[in-house]
ZAMARGU-4260 file (C-alpha; in steps of 0.2 Angstrom, whole numbers, plus 5000, padded with zeros to 4 digits):
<rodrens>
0) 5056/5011/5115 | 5065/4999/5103 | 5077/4990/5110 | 5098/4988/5105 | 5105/4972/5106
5) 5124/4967/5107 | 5132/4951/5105 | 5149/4948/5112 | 5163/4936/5102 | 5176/4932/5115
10) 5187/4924/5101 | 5201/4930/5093 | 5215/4923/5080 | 5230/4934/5092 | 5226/4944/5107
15) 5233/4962/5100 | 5244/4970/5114 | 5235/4985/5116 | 5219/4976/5119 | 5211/4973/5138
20) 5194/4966/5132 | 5189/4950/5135 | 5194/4938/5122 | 5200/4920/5122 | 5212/4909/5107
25) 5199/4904/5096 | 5196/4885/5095 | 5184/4879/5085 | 5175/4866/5100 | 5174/4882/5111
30) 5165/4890/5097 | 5153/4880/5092 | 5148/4876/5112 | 5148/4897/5111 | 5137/4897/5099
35) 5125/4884/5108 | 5126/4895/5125 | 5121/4909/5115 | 5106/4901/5111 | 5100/4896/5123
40) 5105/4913/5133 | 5093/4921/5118 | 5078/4908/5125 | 5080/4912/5143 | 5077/4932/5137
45) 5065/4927/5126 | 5054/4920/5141 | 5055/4937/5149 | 5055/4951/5137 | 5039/4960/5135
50) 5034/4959/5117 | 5041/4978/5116 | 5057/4973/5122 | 5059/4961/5108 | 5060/4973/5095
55) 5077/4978/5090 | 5082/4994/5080 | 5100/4987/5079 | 5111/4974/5082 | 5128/4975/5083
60) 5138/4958/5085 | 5158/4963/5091 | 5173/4956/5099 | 5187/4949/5100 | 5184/4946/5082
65) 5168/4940/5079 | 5176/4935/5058 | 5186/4922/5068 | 5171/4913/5067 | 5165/4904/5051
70) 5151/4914/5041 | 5140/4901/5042 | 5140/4901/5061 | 5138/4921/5061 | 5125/4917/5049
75) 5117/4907/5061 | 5117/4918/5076 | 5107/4931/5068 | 5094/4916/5062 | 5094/4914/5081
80) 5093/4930/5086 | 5078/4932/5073 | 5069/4918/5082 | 5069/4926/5099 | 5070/4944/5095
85) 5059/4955/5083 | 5071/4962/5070 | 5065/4976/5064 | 5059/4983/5045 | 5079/4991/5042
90) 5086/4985/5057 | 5103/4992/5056 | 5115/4974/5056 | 5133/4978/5062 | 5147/4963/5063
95) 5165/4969/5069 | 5179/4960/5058 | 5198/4959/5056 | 5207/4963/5038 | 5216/4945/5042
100) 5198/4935/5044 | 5186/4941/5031 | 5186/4937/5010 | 5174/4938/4997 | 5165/4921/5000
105) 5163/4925/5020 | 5157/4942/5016 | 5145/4936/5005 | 5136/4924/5018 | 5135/4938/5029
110) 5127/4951/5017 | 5116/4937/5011 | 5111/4935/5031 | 5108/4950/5034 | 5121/4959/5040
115) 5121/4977/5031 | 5133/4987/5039 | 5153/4981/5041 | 5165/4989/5055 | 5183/4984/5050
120) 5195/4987/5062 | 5209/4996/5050 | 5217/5006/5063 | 5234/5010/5053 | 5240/5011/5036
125) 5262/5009/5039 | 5264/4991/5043 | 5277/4995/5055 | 5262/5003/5067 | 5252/4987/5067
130) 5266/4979/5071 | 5268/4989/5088 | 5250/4984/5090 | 5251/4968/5086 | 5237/4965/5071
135) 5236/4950/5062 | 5237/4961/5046 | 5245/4972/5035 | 5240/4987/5026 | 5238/4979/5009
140) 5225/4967/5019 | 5217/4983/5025 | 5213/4990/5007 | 5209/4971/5003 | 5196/4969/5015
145) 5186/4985/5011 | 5189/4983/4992 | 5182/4964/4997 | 5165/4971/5008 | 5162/4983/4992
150) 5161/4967/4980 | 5151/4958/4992 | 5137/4973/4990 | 5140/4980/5006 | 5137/5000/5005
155) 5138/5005/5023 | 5157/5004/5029 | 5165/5009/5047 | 5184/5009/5048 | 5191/5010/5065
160) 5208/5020/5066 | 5219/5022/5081 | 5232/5038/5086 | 5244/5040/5095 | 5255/5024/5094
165) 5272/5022/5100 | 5283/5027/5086 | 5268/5038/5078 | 5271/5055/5069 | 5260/5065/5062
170) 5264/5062/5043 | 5261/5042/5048 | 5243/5050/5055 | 5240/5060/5039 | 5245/5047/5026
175) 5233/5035/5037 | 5220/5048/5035 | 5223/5051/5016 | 5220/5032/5014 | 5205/5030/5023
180) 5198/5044/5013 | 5201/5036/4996 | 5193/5019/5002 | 5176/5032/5006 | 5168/5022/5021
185) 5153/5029/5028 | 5158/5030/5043 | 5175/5032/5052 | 5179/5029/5070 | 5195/5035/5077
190) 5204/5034/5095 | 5215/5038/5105 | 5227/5025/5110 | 5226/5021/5128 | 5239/5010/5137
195) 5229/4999/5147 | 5236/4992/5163 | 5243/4974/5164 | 5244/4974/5141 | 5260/4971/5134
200) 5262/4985/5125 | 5259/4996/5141 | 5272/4984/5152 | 5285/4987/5134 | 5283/5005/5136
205) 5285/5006/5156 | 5299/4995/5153 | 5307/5007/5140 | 5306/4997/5124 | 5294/5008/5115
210) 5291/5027/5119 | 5274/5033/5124 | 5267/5047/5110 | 5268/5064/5118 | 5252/5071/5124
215) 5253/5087/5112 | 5256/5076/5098 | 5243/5066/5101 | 5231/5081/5102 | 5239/5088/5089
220) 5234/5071/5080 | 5214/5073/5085 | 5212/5090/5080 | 5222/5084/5062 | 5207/5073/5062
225) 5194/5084/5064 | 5203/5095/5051 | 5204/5084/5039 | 5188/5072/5039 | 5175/5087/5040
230) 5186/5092/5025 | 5180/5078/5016 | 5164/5079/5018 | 5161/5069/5034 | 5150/5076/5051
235) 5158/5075/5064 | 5143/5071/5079 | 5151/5061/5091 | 5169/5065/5100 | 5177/5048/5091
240) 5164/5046/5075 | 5161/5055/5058 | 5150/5050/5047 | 5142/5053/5029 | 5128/5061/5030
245) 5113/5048/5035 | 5125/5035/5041 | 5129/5038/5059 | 5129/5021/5070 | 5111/5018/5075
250) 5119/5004/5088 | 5132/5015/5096 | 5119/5032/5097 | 5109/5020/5109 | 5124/5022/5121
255) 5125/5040/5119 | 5106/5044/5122 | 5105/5031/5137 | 5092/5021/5128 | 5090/5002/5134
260) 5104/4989/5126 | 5105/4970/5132 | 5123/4960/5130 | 5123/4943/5127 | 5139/4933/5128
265) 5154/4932/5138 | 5158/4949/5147 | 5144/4958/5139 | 5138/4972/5145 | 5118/4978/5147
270) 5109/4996/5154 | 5091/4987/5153 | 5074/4990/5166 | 5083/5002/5175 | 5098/4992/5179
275) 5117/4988/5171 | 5123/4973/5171 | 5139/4960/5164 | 5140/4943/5160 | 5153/4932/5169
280) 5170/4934/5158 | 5174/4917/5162 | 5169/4905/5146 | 5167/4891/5157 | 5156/4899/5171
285) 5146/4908/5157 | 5142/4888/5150 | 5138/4885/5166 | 5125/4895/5171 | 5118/4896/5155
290) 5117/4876/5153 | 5109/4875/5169 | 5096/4889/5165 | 5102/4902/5174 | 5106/4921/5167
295) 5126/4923/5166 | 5126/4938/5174 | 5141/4943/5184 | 5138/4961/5193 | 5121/4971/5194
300) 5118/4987/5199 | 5100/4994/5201 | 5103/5013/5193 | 5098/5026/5206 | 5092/5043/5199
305) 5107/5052/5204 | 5118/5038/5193 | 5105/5040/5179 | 5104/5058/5179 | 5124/5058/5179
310) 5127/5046/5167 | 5112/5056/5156 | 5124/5070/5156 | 5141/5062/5151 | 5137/5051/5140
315) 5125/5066/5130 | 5142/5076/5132 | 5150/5065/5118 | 5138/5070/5105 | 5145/5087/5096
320) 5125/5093/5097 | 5128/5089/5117 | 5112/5085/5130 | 5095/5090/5125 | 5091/5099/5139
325) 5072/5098/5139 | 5075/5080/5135 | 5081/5079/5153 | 5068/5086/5160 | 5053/5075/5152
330) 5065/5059/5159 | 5070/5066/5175 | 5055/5081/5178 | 5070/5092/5183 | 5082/5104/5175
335) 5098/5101/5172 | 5103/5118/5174 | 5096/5117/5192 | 5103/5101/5198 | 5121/5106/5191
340) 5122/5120/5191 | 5139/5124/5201 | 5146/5111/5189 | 5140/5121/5173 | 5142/5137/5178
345) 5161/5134/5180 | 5161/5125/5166 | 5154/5139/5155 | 5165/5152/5164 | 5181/5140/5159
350) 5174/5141/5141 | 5171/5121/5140 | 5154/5121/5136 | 5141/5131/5128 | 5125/5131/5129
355) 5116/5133/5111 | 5096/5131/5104 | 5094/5120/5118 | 5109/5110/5122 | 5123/5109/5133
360) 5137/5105/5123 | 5158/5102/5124 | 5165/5119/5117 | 5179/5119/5103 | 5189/5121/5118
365) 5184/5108/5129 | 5182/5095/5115 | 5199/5087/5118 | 5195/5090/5135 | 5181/5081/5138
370) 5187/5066/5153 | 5189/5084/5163 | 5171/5090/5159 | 5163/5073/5162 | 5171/5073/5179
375) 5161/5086/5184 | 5144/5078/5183 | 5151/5061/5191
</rodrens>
């Protein structure tokens, strides 16, 4: 089985307010020892990995913002990755990047290294919404930036788009929609906006300087969505993701299917040799253990079968075609229907799920209700 490999970019331009992940200012010192720790994190996997474990399917490198960095040092890291890893024939290439850190001449190093696939973090089209997020961009810069990856001979585009902003409405969420439509990515992934403990946009809206987006509007918003983007010709086939036909996210489906992915970087995250584990956060104890030969790993947690089997189940519920049932039972040699079946049955008589040539899948119903479903099987 082919592995998925991730690489984290701590850095960012301006931290948006929304954002809990882990990102640091970026300074150009820090990056170019970042880039050296990766390395030699690469090389102490490299010595490891089984010659099957080297071969990657996809590689996805995200954020922060990994665009903060110049294209010749993204460029570089895939070289590196290359020299360690087994890139293989069609090896889907994904680099997350910010409207306000990509042109022409940047996005033309990076489709000349390799990168085929461009996931550009949009997220609103009214200026006055990515304001309340905090984005380094505007909407101009958004159209820009996906005009730009077109020019630079990319042809396999993701924007990311948010909903339920403070100060939202459903016009704003339509018109955002419309737009993204007429720029025809390939792909389009949309979310929710969650109001993270500790950001400042969750301390500005517990303090009552912005107004949280109702929860009926915000559904409301999801189901607009679904609406309108299988309107216009995209498949909806994960809860968050629609794609053309052919161009779902090779990367993220490893996720969904529970197929092994490794993280490399600074509070990355892997599921690899029965285990999930995450990098130290820290830039300094990550360059630290890596300069001393050590793996920067954090937390570990050897996955039991109870934990597999669970996180089998959730994770297979995002999908719109749902769990493969017999796919359980060839990696677990048990039913799912058996060893949930309390949680199943109550979830069919609720109407949440059906079950349908095969798979166990979230219902029209239970689709905006899916935290409630995957409870069930935690």
């Amino acid at each position: 089985m082919t592995t998925g490999l991730y690489i984290h970019v701590p850095f960012c331009v301006r931290k948006c307010l929304y954002c809990d992940f882990t990102s640091y200012p970026y300074h150009p010192p820090d990056a170019r020892t970042y880039l050296q720790a990766l390395r030699q994190e690469m090389r102490l996997y490299g010595k490891i990995l089984s010659s099957e474990e080297r071969e990657v399917s996809s590689l996805f490198i995200g954020g922060g913002t990994p665009t903060c960095l110049p294209a010749d040092g993204l460029a570089a890291m895939i070289e590196d990755a290359g020299s360690v890893f087994k890139l293989l024939p069609g090896c889907e290439i994904t680099v997350e990047a910010n409207p306000g850190t990509i042109g022409r001449e940047g996005l033309a190093q990076l489709s000349a290294a390799g990168v085929n696939r461009l996931s550009i973090g949009v997220q609103s089209f009214q200026d006055g919404l990515l304001k309340v997020l905090g984005r380094i961009h505007d909407a101009r810069a958004a159209v820009e930036a996906v005009r730009a990856a077109r020019q630079a001979g990319f042809v396999n585009v993701n924007i990311d788009l948010i909903f339920g902003i403070p100060g939202q409405s459903a016009g704003d969420w339509l018109e955002t929609l419309g737009r993204a439509a007429e720029l025809s990515p390939e792909h389009i992934s949309l979310y929710g906006l969650q109001l993270e403990e500790g950001t400042p946009l969750e301390r500005a809206v517990t303090l009552g300087k912005l107004v949280a987006c109702p929860e009926e509007l915000e559904l409301s918003m999801y189901r607009t969505a679904i609406d309108f983007l299988t309107g216009h010709s995209y498949e909806h086939y994960e809860i968050s993701n629609f794609a053309r036909p052919g161009r779902q996210s090779v990367h993220n489906l490893k996720y969904w299917l529970n197929r092994p992915y490794l993280g490399l970087g600074a509070g990355a995250h892997s599921c690899f040799r029965g285990e999930r584990f995450a990098n130290e956060t820290s830039l300094k104890l990550y360059f630290d253990k890596v300069f001393r030969g050590e793996y920067p790993v954090k937390d570990r947690e050897v996955l039991s079968e109870k934990v597999a089997m669970s996180e089998f189940m959730f994770l297979g519920l995002r999908l719109i075609r749902g769990v493969d049932l017999d796919m359980f039972q060839r990696r677990f040699g048990k039913r799912a229907e058996v060893v949930y079946s309390s949680q199943i049955n109550r979830l069919l008589e609720q109407g949440l799920i059906e079950a349908r040539d095969g798979y166990l899948r979230l219902s029209e119903k239970g689709l905006p209700l899916a935290n409630r479903v995957f409870l069930e099987f935690v």
